[in-house]
BABATOR-342457 format. One record per residue (C-alpha): residue number from 1; residue in three letters; x, y, z. Coordinates in nm, 4 decimals. Example, Ala and Ser with C-alpha at 12.3 -4.5 7.8 and 13.67 -1.06 7.14 Angstrom:
2
[1, ALA, [1.2300, -0.4500, 0.7800]]
[2, SER, [1.3670, -0.1060, 0.7140]]
END
This chain:
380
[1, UNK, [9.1818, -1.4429, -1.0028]]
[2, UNK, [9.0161, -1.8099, -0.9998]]
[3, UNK, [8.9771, -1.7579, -0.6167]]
[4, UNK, [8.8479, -1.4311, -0.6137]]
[5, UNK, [8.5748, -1.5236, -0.8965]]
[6, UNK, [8.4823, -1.8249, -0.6327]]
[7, UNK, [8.4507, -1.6582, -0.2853]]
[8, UNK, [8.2271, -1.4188, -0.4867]]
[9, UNK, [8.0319, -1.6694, -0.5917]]
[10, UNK, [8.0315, -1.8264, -0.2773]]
[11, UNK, [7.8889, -1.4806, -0.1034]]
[12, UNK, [7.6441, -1.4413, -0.4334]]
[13, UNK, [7.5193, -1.7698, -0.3205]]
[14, UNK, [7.4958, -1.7159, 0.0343]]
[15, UNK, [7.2895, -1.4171, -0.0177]]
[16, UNK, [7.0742, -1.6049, -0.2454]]
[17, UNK, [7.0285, -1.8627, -0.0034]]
[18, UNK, [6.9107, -1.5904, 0.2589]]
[19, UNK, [6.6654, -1.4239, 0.0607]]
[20, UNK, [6.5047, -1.7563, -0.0427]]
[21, UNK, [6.5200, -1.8669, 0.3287]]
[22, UNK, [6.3707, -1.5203, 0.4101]]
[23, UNK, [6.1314, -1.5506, 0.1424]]
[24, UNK, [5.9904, -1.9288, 0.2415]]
[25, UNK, [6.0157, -1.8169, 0.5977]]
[26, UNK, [5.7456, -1.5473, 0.5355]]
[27, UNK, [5.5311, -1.7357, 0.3036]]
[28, UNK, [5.5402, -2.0165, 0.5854]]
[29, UNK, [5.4360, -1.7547, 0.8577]]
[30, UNK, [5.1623, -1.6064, 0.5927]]
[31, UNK, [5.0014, -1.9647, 0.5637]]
[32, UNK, [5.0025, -2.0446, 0.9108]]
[33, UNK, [4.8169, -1.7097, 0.9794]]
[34, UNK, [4.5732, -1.7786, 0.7563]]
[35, UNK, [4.4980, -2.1117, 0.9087]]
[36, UNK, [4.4978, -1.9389, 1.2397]]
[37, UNK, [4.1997, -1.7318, 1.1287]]
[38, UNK, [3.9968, -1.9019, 0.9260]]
[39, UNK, [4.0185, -2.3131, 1.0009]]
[40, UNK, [3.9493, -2.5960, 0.7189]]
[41, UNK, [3.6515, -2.7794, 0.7738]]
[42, UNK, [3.8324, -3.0301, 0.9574]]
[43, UNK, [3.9217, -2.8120, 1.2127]]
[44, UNK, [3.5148, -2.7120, 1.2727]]
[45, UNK, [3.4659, -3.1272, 1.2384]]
[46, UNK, [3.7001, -3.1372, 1.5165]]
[47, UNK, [3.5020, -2.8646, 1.7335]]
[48, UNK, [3.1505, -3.0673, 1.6755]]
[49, UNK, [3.3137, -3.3646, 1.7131]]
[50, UNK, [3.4857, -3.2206, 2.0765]]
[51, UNK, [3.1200, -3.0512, 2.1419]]
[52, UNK, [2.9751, -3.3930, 2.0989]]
[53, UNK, [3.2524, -3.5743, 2.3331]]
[54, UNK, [3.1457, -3.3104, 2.6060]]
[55, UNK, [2.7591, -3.3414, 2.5361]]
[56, UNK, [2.7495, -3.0012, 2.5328]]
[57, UNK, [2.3500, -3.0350, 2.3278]]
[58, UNK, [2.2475, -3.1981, 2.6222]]
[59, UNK, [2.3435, -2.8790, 2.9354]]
[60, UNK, [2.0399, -2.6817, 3.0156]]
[61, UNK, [2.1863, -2.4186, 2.9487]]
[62, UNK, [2.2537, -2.4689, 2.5864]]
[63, UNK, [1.8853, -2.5909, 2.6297]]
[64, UNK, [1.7642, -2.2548, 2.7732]]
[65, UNK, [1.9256, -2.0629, 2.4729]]
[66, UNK, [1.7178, -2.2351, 2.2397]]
[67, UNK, [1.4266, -2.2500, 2.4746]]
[68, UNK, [1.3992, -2.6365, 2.4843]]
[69, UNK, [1.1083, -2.7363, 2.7043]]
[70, UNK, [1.0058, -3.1042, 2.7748]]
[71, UNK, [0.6503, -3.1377, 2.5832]]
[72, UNK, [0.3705, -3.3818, 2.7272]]
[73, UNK, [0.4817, -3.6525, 2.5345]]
[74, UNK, [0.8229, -3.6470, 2.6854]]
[75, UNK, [1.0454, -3.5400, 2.3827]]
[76, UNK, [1.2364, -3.1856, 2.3684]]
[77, UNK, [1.1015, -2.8702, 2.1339]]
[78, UNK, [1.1726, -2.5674, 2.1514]]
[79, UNK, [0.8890, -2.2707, 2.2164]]
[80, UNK, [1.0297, -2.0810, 1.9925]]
[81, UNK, [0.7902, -2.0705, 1.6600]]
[82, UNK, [1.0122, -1.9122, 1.4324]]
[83, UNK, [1.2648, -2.1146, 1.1537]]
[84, UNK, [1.4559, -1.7854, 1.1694]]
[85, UNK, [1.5655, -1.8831, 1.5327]]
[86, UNK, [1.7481, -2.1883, 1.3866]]
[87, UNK, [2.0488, -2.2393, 1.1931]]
[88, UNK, [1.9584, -2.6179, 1.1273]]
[89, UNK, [1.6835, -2.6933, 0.9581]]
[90, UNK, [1.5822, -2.9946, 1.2461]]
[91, UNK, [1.7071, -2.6924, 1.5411]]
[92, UNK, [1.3806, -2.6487, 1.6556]]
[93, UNK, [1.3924, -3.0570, 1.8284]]
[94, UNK, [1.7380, -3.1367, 1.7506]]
[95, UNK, [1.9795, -2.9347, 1.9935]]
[96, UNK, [2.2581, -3.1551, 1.8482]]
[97, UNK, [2.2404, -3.0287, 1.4655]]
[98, UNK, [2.1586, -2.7154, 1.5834]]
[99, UNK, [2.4542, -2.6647, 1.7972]]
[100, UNK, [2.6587, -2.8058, 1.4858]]
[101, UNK, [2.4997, -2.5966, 1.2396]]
[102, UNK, [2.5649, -2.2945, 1.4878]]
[103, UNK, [2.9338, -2.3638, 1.4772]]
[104, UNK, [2.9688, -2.4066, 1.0705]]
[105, UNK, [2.8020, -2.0445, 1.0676]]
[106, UNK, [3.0288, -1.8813, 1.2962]]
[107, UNK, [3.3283, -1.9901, 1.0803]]
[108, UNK, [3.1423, -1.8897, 0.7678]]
[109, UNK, [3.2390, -1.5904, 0.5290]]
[110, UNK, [2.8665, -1.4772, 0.4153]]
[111, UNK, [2.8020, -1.1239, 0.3429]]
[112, UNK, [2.5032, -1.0562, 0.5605]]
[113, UNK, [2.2949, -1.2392, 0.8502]]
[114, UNK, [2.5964, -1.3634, 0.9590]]
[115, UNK, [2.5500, -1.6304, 1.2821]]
[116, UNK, [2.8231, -1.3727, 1.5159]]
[117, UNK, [2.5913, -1.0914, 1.4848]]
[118, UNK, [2.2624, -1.2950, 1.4736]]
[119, UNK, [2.3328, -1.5275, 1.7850]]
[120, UNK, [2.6027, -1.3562, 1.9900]]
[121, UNK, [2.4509, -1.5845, 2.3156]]
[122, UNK, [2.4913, -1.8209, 2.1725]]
[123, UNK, [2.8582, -1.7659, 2.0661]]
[124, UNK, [2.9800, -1.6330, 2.3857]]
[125, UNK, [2.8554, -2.0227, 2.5763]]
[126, UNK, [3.0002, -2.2202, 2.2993]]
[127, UNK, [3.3156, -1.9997, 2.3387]]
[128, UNK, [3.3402, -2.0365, 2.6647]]
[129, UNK, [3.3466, -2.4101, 2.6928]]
[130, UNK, [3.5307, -2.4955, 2.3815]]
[131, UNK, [3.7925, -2.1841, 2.3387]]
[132, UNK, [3.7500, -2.0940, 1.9776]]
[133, UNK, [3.6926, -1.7107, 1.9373]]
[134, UNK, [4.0460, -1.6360, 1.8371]]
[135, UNK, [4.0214, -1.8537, 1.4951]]
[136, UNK, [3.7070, -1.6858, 1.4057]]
[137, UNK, [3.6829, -1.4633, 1.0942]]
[138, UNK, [3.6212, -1.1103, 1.1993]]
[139, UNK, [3.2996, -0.9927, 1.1153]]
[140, UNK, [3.1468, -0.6061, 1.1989]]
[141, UNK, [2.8575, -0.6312, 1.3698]]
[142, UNK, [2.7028, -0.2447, 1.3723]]
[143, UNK, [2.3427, -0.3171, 1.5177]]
[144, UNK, [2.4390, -0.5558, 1.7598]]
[145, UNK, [2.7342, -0.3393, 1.9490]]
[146, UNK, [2.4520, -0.0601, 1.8777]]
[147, UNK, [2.1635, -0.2754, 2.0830]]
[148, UNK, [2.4218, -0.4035, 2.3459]]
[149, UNK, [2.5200, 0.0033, 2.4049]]
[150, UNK, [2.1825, 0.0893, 2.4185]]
[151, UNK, [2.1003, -0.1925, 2.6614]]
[152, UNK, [2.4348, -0.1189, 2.8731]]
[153, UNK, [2.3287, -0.1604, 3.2648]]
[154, UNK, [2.4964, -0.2626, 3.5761]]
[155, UNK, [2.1682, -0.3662, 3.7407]]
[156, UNK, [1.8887, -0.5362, 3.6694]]
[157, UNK, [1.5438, -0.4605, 3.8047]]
[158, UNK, [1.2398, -0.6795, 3.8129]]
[159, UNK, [0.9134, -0.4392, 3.8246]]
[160, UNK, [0.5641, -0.6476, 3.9514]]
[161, UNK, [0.2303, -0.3602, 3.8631]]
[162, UNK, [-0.0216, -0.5137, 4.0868]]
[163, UNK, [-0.3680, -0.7001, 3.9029]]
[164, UNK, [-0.5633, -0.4499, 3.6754]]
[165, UNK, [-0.9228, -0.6519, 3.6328]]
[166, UNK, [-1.0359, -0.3910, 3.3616]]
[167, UNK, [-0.7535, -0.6087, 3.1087]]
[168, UNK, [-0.8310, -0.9479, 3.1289]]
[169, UNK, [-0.4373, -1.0338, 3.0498]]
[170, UNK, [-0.3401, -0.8235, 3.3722]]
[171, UNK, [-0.6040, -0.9947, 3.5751]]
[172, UNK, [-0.3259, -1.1505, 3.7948]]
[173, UNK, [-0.0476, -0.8651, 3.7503]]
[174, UNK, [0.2254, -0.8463, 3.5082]]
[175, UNK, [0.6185, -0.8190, 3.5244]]
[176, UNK, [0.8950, -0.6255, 3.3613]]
[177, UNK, [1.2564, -0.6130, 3.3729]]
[178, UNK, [1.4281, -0.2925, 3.4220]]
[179, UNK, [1.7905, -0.2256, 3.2718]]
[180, UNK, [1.9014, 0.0485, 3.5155]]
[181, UNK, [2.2661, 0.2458, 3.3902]]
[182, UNK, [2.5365, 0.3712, 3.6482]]
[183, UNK, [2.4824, 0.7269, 3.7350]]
[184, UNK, [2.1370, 0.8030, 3.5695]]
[185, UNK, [1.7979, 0.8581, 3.6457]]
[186, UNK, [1.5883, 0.5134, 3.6622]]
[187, UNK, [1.3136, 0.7116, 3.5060]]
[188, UNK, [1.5283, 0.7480, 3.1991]]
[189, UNK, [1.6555, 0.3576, 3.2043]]
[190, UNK, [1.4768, 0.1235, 2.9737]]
[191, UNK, [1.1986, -0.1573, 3.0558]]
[192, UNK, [1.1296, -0.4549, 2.8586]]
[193, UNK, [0.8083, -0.6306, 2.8661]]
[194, UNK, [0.6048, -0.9427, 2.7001]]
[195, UNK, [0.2802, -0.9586, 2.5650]]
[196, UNK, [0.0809, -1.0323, 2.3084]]
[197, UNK, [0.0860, -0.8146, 2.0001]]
[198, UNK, [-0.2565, -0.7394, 1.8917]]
[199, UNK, [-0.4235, -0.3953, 1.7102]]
[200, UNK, [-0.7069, -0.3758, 1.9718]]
[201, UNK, [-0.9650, -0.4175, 1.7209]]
[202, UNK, [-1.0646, -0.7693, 1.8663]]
[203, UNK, [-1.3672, -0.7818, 2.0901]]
[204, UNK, [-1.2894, -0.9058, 2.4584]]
[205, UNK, [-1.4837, -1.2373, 2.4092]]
[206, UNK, [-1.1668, -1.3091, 2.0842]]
[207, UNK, [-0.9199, -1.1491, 2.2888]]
[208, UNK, [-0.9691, -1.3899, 2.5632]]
[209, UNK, [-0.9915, -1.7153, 2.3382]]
[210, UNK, [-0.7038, -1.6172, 2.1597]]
[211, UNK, [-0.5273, -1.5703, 2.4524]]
[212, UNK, [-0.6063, -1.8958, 2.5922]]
[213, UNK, [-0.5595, -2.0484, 2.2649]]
[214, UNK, [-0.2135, -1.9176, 2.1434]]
[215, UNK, [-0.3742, -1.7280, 1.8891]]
[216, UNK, [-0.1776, -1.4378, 1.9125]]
[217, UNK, [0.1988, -1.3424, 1.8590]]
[218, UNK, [0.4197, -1.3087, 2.1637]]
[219, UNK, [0.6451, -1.0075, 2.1583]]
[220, UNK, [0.9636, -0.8013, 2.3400]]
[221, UNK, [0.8884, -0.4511, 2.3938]]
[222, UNK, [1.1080, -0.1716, 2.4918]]
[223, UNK, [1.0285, 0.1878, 2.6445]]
[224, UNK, [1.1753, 0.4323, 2.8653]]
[225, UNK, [1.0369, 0.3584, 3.2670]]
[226, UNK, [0.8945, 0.6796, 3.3200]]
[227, UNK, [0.6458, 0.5763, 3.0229]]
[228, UNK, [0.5720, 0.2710, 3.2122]]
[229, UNK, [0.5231, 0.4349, 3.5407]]
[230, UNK, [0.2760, 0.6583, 3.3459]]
[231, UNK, [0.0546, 0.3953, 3.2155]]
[232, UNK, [0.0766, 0.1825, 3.4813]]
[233, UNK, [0.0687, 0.3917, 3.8074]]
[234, UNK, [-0.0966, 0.7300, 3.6880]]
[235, UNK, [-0.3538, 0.5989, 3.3959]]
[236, UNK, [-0.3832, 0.2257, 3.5271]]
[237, UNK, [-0.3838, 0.3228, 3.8899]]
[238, UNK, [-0.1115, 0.0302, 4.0089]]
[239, UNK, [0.0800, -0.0051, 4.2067]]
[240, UNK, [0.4404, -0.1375, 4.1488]]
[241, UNK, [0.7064, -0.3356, 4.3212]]
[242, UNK, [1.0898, -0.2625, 4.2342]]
[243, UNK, [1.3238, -0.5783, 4.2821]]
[244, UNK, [1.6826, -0.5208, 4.2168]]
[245, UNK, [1.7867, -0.8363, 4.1273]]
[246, UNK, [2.1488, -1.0282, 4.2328]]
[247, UNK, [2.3009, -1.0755, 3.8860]]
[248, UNK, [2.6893, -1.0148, 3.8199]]
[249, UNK, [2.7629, -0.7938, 3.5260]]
[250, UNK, [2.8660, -1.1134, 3.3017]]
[251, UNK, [2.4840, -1.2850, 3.3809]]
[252, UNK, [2.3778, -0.9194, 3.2809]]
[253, UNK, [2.5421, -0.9039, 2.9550]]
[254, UNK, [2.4583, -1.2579, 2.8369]]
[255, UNK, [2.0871, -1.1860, 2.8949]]
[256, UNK, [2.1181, -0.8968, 2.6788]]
[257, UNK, [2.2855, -1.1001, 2.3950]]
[258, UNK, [2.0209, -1.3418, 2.4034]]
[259, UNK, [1.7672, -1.0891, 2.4152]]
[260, UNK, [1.8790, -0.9833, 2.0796]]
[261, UNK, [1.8438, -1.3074, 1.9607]]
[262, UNK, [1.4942, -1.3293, 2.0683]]
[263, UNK, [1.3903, -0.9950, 1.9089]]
[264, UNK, [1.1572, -1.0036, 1.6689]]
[265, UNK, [1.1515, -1.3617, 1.6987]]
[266, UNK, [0.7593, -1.4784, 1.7083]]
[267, UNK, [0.6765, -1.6943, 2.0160]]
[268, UNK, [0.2952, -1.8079, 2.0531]]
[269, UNK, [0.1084, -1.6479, 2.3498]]
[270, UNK, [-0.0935, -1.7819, 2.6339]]
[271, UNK, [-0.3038, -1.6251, 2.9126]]
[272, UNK, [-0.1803, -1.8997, 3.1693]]
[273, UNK, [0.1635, -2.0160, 3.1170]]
[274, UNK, [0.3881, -1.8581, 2.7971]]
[275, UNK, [0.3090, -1.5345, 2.9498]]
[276, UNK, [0.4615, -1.2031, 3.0151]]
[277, UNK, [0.6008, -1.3548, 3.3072]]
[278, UNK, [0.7318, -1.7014, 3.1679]]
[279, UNK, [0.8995, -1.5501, 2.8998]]
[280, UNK, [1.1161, -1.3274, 3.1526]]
[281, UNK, [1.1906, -1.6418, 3.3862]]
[282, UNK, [1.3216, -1.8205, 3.0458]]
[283, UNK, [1.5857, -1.5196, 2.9901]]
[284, UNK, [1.6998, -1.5251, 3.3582]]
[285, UNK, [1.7593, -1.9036, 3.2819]]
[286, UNK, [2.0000, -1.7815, 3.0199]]
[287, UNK, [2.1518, -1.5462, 3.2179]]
[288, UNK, [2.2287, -1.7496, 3.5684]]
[289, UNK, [2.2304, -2.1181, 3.3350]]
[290, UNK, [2.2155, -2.3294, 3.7012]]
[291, UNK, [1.8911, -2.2039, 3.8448]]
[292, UNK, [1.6850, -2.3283, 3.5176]]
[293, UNK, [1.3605, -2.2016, 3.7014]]
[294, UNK, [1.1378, -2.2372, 3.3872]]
[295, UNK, [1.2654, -2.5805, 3.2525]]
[296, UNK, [1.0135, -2.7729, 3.4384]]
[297, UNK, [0.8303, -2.5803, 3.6595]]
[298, UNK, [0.4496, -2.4438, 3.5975]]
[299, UNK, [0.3588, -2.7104, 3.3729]]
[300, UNK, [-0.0289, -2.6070, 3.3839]]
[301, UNK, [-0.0280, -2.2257, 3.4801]]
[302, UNK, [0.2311, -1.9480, 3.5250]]
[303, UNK, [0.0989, -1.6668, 3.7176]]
[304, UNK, [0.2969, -1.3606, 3.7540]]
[305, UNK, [0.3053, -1.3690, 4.1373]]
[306, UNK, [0.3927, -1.7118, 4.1400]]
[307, UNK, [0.7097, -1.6135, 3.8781]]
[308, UNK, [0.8187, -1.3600, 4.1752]]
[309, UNK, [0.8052, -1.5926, 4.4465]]
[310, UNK, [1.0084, -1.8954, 4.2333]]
[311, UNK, [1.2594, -1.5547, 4.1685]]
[312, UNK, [1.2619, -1.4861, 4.5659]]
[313, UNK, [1.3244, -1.8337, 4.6565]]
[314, UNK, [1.5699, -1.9067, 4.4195]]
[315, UNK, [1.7687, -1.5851, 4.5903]]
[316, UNK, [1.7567, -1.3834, 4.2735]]
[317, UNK, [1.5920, -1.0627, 4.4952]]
[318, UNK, [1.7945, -0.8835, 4.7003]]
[319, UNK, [1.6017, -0.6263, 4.7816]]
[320, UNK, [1.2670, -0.4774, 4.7464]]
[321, UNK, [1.0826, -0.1393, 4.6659]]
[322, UNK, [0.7051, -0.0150, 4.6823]]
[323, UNK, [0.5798, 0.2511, 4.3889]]
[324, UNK, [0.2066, 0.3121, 4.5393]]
[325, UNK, [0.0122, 0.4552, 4.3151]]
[326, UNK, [-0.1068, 0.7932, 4.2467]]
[327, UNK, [-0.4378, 0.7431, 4.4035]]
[328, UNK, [-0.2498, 0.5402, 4.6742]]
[329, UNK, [-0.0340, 0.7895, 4.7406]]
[330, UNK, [-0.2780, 1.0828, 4.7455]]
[331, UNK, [-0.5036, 0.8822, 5.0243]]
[332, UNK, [-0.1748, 0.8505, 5.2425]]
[333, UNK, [-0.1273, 1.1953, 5.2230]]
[334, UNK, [-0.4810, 1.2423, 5.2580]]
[335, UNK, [-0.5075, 1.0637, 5.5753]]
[336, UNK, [-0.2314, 1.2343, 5.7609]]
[337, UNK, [-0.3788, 1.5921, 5.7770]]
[338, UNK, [-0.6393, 1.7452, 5.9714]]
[339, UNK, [-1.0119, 1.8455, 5.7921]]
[340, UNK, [-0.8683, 2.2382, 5.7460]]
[341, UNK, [-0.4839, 2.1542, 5.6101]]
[342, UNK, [-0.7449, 1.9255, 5.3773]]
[343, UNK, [-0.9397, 2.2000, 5.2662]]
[344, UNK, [-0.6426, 2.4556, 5.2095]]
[345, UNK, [-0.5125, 2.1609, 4.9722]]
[346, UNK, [-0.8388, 2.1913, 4.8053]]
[347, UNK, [-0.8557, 2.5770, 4.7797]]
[348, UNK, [-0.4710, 2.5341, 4.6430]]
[349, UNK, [-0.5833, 2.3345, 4.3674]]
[350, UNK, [-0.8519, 2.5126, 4.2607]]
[351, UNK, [-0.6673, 2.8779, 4.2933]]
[352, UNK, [-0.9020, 2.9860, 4.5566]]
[353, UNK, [-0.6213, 3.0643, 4.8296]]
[354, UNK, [-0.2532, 3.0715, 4.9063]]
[355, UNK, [-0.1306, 2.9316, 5.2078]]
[356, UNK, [0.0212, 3.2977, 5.2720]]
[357, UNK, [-0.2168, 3.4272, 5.4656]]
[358, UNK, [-0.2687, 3.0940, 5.6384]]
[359, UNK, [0.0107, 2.9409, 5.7123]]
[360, UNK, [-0.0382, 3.0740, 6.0682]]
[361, UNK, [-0.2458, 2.7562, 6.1991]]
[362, UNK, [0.0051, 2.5613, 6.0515]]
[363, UNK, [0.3545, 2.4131, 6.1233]]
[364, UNK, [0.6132, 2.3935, 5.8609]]
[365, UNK, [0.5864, 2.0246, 5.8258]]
[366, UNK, [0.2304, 2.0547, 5.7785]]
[367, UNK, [0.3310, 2.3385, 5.4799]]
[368, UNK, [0.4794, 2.1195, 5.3129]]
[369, UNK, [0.2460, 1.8442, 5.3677]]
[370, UNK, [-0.0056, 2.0396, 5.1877]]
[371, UNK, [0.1930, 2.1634, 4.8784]]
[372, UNK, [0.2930, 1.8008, 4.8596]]
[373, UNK, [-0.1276, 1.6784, 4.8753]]
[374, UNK, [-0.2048, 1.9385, 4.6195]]
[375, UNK, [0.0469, 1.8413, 4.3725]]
[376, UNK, [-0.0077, 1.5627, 4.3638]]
[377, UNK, [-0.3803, 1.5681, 4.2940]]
[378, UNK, [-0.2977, 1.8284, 4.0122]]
[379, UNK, [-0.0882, 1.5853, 3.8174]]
[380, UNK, [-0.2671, 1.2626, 3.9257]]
END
């Protein structure tokens, strides 16, 4: 009986044994995953501190993403004008407590604003040369994925509307970029500009000073291209030159991550160098990170044709696209038919004919020729 009671004991004991075993085995694994995902400060001491080692502050291209720029007097500042750009109180000339404080916020657990959604360019470079996103705390970002869906292209496009000397700030052209989707129309794909936000109530002799001055507010627009192409080609009268640009999808998608950092973000405006123009060459410098086109170039002046030649030489433009127009396009047309398939286009316009009972004189080419002629002077 003795024996029996003690090999029972024994297995009551053994299976006590396991379930403790199984029991510190699982709280082990549960405190190791929760290490895994969110790190002790230590652990983001040991990121700045590897971040540091690297001199990661110091790359252009984490220098681009905060739009550091070399000032007269030699020392670094950003252009950026806004403390909601910054994470560090110093980010706007320190790119070393900036990049520090950036890292403390990604591993942070606040409710709202958090750094992930509000700097996701940011985030992806820092990523990418120190390996961290999979001990990040998981944080829903709604707008952001909403913005980066709505921005979703496979192609970039940089538009150049020629000079326009009734707006003083489109005296020497302007530029756009142009965020063109697989499979749809490029009249439905979305354009983003730079300019300086203003109500229009300012006289021209104030609009020019403060535009030579940095009195006014730079800011991103958005708007659908065939809006674009209608104040700038039909109402404007300008022509416009199409250059697909030779960006990979990744250089595409980090541009539009940083141009969600930069929304909304104030900038100061000038005529003659933090233009419409520079601004785009800064967020190509995020995107392609070696070229750094803007990070000492056009220390004076930035004119948007000069912008599009530094883009062409630094073999960012691989090919190239005229949009005359309207008035352009109505003078070619104009210029290839005789005096009478002229004045049938006229009559067709005006209702005074059809060109049924004189299409006789006429070849089918030059039919179409003058349908084409009269359309287009009906919706110039």
């Amino acid at each position: 009986m003795q024996g029996i009671l003690q090999n029972n004991c024994r297995g009551v004991n053994k299976n006590i044994r396991i379930r403790i075993n199984s029991v510190a085995l699982c709280l082990l694994l549960l405190i190791s995953a929760n290490a895994f995902t969110a790190p002790s400060p230590h652990s983001v001491d040991a990121l700045i501190e590897r971040a540091a080692q690297l001199k990661l502050a110091e790359k252009p291209a984490w220098l681009n993403l905060l739009h550091y720029k070399e000032t007269f007097s030699g020392a670094i500042e950003s252009q950026a004008d806004d403390r909601d750009f910054f994470l560090a109180s110093q980010g706007s000339t320190d790119a070393q407590a900036e990049l520090a404080a950036d890292l403390r916020g990604y591993f942070s657990h606040q409710s709202s604003g958090h750094p992930q959604c509000l700097f996701p360019a940011r985030l992806h470079w820092l990523d990418a040369q120190l390996n961290f996103s999979q001990q990040l705390p998981e944080v829903d970002c709604p707008k952001l994925n909403d913005w980066k869906q709505k921005l979703k292209a496979t192609q970039l496009t940089l538009l150049f509307p020629s000079m326009y000397l009734q707006n003083p700030a489109s005296m020497f052209g302007h530029t756009f970029l142009r965020f063109d989707q697989p499979q749809e129309n490029p009249l439905l794909s979305y354009t983003l500009s730079y300019a300086a936000a203003h109500d229009g109530t300012d006289s021209a002799l104030v609009y020019a000073w403060k535009g030579v001055s940095g009195g006014y507010s730079g800011r991103f627009y958005l708007q659908a291209y065939f809006e674009t192409l209608q104040e700038y080609s039909d109402i404007e009268q300008r022509d416009i030159w199409e250059y697909p640009l030779n960006l990979n999808q990744q250089q595409i998608d980090q541009l539009i991550r940083h141009l969600w950092e930069v929304s909304g973000i104030h900038f100061e405006y000038y005529f003659f160098r933090e233009n419409c123009s520079f601004r785009l060459l800064a967020l190509l410098d995020v995107a392609t990170e070696k070229v750094n086109l803007s990070l000492n170039t056009h220390p004076l002046y930035a004119l948007p044709v000069d912008i599009v030649r530094d883009i062409d030489n630094a073999g960012l433009i691989k090919n190239r696209y005229y949009r005359p127009a309207t008035h352009n396009k109505i003078k070619q047309m104009w210029s290839q038919l005789s005096d009478a398939a002229r004045q049938v286009a006229i009559e067709l316009t005006e209702n005074k004919t059809s060109l049924n009972g004189k299409s006789q004189p006429f070849s089918i080419t030059e039919q179409i020729q003058i349908y084409q002629l009269a359309n287009e002077i009906l919706n110039r």
